[in-house]
Each structure stands twice: as structure tokens, then as C-alpha cells.
C-alpha positions in Angstrom: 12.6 32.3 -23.2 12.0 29.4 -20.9 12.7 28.9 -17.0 15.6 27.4 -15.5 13.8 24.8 -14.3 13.1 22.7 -17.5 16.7 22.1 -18.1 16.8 20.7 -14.9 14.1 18.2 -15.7 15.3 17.8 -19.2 18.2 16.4 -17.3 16.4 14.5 -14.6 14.4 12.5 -17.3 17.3 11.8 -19.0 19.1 10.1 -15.9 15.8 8.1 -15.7 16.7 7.2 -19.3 14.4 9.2 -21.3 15.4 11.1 -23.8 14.4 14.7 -24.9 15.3 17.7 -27.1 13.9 21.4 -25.4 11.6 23.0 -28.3 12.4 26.2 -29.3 9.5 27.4 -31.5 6.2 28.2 -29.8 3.4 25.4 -29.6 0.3 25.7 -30.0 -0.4 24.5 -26.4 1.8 26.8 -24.9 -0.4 29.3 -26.1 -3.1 28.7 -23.0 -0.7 30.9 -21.2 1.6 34.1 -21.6 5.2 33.2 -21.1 6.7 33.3 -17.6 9.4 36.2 -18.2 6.1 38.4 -19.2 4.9 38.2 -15.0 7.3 39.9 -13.6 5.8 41.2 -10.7 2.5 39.8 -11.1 0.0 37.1 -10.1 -0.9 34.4 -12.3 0.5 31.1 -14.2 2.9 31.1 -17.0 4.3 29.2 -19.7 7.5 27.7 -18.3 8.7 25.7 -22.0 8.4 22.2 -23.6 10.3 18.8 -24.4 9.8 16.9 -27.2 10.2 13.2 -25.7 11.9 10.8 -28.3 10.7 6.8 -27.8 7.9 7.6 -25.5 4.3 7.4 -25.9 4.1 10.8 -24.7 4.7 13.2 -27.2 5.4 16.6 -25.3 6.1 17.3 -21.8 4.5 21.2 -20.6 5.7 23.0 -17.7 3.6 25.7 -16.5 4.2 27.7 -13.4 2.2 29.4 -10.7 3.2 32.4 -8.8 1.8 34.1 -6.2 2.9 37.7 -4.0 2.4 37.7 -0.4 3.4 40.3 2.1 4.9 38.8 4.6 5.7 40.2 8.2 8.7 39.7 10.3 8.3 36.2 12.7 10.6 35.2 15.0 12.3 32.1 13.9 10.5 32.3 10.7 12.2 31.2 7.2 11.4 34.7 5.4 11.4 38.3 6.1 9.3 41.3 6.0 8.7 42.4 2.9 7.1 41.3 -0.9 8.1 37.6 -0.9 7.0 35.4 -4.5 5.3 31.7 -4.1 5.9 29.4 -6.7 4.4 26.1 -7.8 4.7 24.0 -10.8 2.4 21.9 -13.0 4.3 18.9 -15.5 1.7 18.5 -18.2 1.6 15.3 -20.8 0.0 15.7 -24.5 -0.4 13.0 -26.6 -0.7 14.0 -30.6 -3.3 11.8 -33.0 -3.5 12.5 -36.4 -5.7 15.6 -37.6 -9.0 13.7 -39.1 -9.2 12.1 -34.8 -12.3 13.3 -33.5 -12.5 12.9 -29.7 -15.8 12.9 -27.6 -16.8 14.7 -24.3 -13.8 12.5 -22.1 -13.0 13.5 -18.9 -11.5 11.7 -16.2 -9.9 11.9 -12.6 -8.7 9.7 -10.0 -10.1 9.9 -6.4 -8.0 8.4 -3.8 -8.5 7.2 -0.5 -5.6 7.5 2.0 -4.6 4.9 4.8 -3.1 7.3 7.7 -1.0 5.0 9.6 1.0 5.9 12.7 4.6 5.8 10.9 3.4 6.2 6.9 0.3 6.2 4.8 -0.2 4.2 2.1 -2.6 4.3 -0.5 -6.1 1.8 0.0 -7.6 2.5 -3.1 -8.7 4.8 -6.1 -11.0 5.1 -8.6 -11.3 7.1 -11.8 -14.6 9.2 -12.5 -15.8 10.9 -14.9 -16.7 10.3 -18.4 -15.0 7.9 -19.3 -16.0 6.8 -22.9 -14.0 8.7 -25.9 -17.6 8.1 -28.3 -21.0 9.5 -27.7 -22.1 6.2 -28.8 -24.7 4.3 -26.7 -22.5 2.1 -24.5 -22.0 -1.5 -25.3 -21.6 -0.9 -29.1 -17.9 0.1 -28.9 -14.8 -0.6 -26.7 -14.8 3.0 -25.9 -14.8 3.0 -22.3 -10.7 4.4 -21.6 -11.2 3.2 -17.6 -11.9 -0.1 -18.7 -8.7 -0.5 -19.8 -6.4 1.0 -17.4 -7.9 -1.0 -15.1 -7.5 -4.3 -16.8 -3.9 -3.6 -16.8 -2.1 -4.8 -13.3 0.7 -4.2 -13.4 -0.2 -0.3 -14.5 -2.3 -0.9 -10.9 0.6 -1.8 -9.0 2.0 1.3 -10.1 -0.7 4.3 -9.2 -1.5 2.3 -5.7 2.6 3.2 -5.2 2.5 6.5 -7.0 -0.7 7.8 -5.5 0.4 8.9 -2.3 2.6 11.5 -4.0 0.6 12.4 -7.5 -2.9 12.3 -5.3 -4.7 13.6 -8.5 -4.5 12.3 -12.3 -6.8 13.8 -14.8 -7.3 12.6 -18.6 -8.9 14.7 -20.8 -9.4 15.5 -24.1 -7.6 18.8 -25.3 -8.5 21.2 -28.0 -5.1 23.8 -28.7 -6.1 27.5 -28.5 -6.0 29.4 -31.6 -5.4 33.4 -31.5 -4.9 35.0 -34.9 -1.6 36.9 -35.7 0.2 34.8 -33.4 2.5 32.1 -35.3 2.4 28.4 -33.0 3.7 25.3 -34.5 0.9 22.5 -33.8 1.3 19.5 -32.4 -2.2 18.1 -32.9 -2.3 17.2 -29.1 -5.9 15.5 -28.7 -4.7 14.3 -24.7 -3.3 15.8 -21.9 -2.2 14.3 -18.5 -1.7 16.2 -15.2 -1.6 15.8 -11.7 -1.7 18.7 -9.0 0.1 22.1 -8.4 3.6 20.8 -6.9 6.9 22.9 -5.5 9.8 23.0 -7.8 11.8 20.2 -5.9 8.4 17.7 -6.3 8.5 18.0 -9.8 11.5 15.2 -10.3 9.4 12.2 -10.2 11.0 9.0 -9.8 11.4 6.5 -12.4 8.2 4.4 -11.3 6.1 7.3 -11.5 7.6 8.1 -15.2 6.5 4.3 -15.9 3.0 5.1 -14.8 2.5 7.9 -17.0 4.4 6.3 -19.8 2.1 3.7 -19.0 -1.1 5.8 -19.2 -0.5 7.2 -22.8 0.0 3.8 -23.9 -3.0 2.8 -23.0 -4.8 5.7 -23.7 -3.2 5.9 -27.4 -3.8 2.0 -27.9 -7.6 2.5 -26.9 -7.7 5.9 -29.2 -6.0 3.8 -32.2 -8.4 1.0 -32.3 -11.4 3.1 -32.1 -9.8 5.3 -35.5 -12.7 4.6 -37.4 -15.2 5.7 -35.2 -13.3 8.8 -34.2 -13.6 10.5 -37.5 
């Protein structure tokens, strides 16, 4: 069972011209969490469902969602009443799949942003990305291992995240190691990468189409860095 919500987006993408098909077996990434129609009435984050994204460097798109109980008391002029009121966010997460003999090193990496507050709109001055950066343990200078390197030789890809910034904030890279619990059946994808940004209301979740470049733009990279290093990965 999967929310309503990832129709919606299957649809959203799709006007933004990428294709999709909604999985209906279990993955073996959706296995981090239990699946959203199992909270009823509780705290906690959920398994939302998946896409399978045809033509795109991205292999499979993640929705997970957060909810949260509050009592709430009656406030004049306020948008809720008393009682038990649910708080929802969601999370879009990207994995990229390599093939099974890819062995990835400790990499790890965000972006830090710094804001320009202006009187009418903010716009973004710059960002970094920290972390570790390299996908090898190797000592650095033997190997083009370092991923930042190459995102941020690409301009155009920098054009992008100084527009997209202001909204996304926070991008992490990472590599990703699937769960495993026995007795449960998951189909694996062999997802060595995941991309996310921050917790985000439902309606925040349909990104525009230069944001969907940028991360299209980021597993490109990513994967191209990944698939040259192949025979020091294994």
C-alpha cells in the first residue's frame, strides 16, 4: 500500500517530462522503514512507496513520510481546533544502483549554504559541500576520487544549486548500504547512492523542472566519477 501522494508526484514528474512506472514489490531500501498504513495513530516516519525512473540517471525515487501528533487547544482565529491534530512532512529520496562487485568507501557529503537576506527576496551567496568527499580510502593524489571535485568543475550544474539552494537548503550524498532482515522477501536494487534534501510539507515536494535538472545532474556526475574509478572500487 502506498500514499496518495506518490501518484501525485508520479504525475508531476511526468509533466516535467520524466517518465516513471510506481513499483509494486517491496525494495530492499524501503525496508529502513515500516510502511505508512502500519502508523496509524502513532509517531514516527514511514515508507510512503517508490518509482522506477526510465532514462534518468537516477534509478529510484523514495518517498518517506514523517508524522507527528500534537494536542492542540482552541485559538481564536487559529487554522485548527482543539483536539488530536496529525503533522506531516515528507522526504524525496534518490538512489543510484552500481553493479554488485562496487565497493564504495566512507563518502559522505553535504552542502552548507549561506543566505543573502535582502529587503524584498533572498538569494543564495554561496555553498560549499563538506564532508568526505573521496569514494577511495586511498592516499589522496593517487586517484580521481575526490566526488566534490567534480561537481564543482561543472558550471552550468553551479548555476543550478546557486538557484535551487534557497528552496532545497540541504543536499547530502552518501553512500548507502540496503538493510537486510531475514524472513522478509525485498527485491534489491543494489543502490550504492542516495540523494536527499530536508524534511518538506506535501505541497514542497513538486520541485520544479530546474531543480529535477540539478539532481539529474548530481547522479550524473556522481555515476560518471563512480564508473571511472570501477577498478579501484572492487
Amino acid at each position: 500500500m502506498t500514499d496518495p501522494v506518490l501518484e501525485k508526484i508520479q504525475k508531476h514528474f511526468e509533466s516535467l517530462g520524466l517518465r516513471s512506472s510506481i513499483v509494486d514489490e517491496k525494495l530492499d531500501f524501503e525496508l529502513d522503514y515500516k510502511e505508512v498504513h502500519l502508523m496509524d495513530g502513532k509517531n514516527g516516519v514511514g515508507t510512503a512507496g517508490s518509482l522506477r525512473l526510465e532514462n534518468s540517471p537516477i534509478d529510484h525515487l523514495h518517498i518517506i513520510k514523517k508524522q507527528e501528533y500534537a494536542k492542540c487547544d482552541f485559538a481564536v482565529g487559529g487554522h485548527v481546533g482543539m483536539g488530536i491534530h496529525i503533522h506531516s512532512w515528507y522526504k524525496i529520496r534518490f538512489f543510484l544502483s552500481f553493479p554488485e562487485s562496487i565497493k564504495l568507501g566512507p563518502f559522505d557529503i553535504g552542502t552548507i549554504t549561506t543566505i543573502k537576506k535582502g529587503l524584498l527576496h533572498s538569494e543564495i551567496e554561496s555553498f560549499v559541500w563538506n564532508g568526505f568527499q573521496k569514494l577511495t580510502t586511498l592516499p589522496p593524489g593517487l586517484v580521481r576520487d575526490n566526488v566534490a571535485d567534480a561537481l564543482y568543475s561543472d558550471k552550468k550544474l553551479q548555476q543550478l544549486m546557486m538557484k535551487c539552494l534557497l528552496k532545497e537548503r540541504t543536499i547530502t550524498i552518501s553512500r548507502y548500504s540496503p538493510p537486510t532482515h531475514k524472513g522478509i522477501n525485498a527485491k534489491p536494487t543494489n543502490s550504492k547512492i542516495k540523494i536527499e534534501s530536508k524534511w518538506k510539507l506535501q505541497k514542497d515536494l513538486f520541485i520544479d523542472r530546474d531543480t529535477l535538472d540539478m539532481y539529474e545532474m548530481l547522479a550524473e556526475i556522481v555515476k560518471s566519477t563512480v564508473n571511472s574509478l570501477k577498478y579501484h572500487l572492487k
